[in-house]
C-alpha positions in Angstrom: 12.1 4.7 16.6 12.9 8.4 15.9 16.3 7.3 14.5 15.0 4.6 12.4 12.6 7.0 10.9 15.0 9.5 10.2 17.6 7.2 8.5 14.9 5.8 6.5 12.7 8.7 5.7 16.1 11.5 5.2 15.8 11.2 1.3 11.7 11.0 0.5 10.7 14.2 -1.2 8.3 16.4 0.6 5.1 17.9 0.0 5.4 21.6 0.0 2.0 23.7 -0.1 2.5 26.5 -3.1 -1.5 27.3 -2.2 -2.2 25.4 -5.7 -4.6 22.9 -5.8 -2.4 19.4 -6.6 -3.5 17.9 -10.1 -5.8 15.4 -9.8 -3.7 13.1 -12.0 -1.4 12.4 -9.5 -0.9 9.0 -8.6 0.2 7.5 -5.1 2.5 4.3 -4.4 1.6 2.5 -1.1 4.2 0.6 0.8 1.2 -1.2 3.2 2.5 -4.0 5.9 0.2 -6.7 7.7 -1.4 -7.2 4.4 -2.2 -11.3 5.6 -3.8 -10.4 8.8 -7.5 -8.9 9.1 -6.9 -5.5 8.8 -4.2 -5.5 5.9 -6.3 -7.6 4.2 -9.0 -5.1 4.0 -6.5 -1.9 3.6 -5.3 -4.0 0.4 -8.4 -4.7 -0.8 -9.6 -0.8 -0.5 -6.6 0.4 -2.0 -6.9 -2.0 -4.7 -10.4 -0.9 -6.0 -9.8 2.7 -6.4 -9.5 4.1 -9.9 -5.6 2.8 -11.3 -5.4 7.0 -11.7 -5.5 7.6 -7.8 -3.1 4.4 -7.3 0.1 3.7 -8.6 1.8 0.4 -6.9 0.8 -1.2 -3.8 4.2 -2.4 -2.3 3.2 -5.1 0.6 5.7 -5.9 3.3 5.4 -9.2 4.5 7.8 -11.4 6.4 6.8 -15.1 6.0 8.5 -17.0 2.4 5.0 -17.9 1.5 3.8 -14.7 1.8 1.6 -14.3 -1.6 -0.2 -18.1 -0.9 -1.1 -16.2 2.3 -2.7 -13.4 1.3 -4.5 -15.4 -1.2 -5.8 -17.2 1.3 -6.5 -14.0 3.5 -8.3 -13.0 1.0 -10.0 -15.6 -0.1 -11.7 -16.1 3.4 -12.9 -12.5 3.7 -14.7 -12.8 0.1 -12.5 -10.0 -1.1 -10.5 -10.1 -4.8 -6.8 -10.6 -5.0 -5.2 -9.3 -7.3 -0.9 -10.2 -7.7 1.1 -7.5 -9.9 -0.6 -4.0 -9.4 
């Protein structure tokens, strides 16, 4: 595991504290896994209602082909909006 995360994690810039306070216009990108299963599906639908300035793209990782019918249906079943194309 420590070699996978260094090989995939050698070339991501890194957060260096200058004491300044970051500007609030920032926004984040989310890579988020596990997004069809109970607990994804609620990380998604969280990250997905904060304010478009806060969040940039929400990049979900899924294995199965019919991935996106299944996190409709996730989704749909928890009462919670879906949203495709943030």
């Amino acid at each position: 595991m420590k070699e996978l995360l260094d090989q995939y994690s050698r070339n991501l810039p890194s957060i260096i504290s200058t004491g300044k306070q970051a500007k609030s216009s920032a926004t984040w990108n989310f890579p988020l896994t596990g997004t069809t299963g109970s607990l994804g599906t609620y990380l998604l639908a969280a990250l997905e209602n904060m304010p478009r300035a806060k969040v940039g793209k929400i990049f979900c990782l899924n294995r199965p082909l019919n991935a996106k019918e299944r996190q409709r249906k996730s989704s749909k079943a928890r009462d919670l909006k879906f949203v495709l194309g943030r």
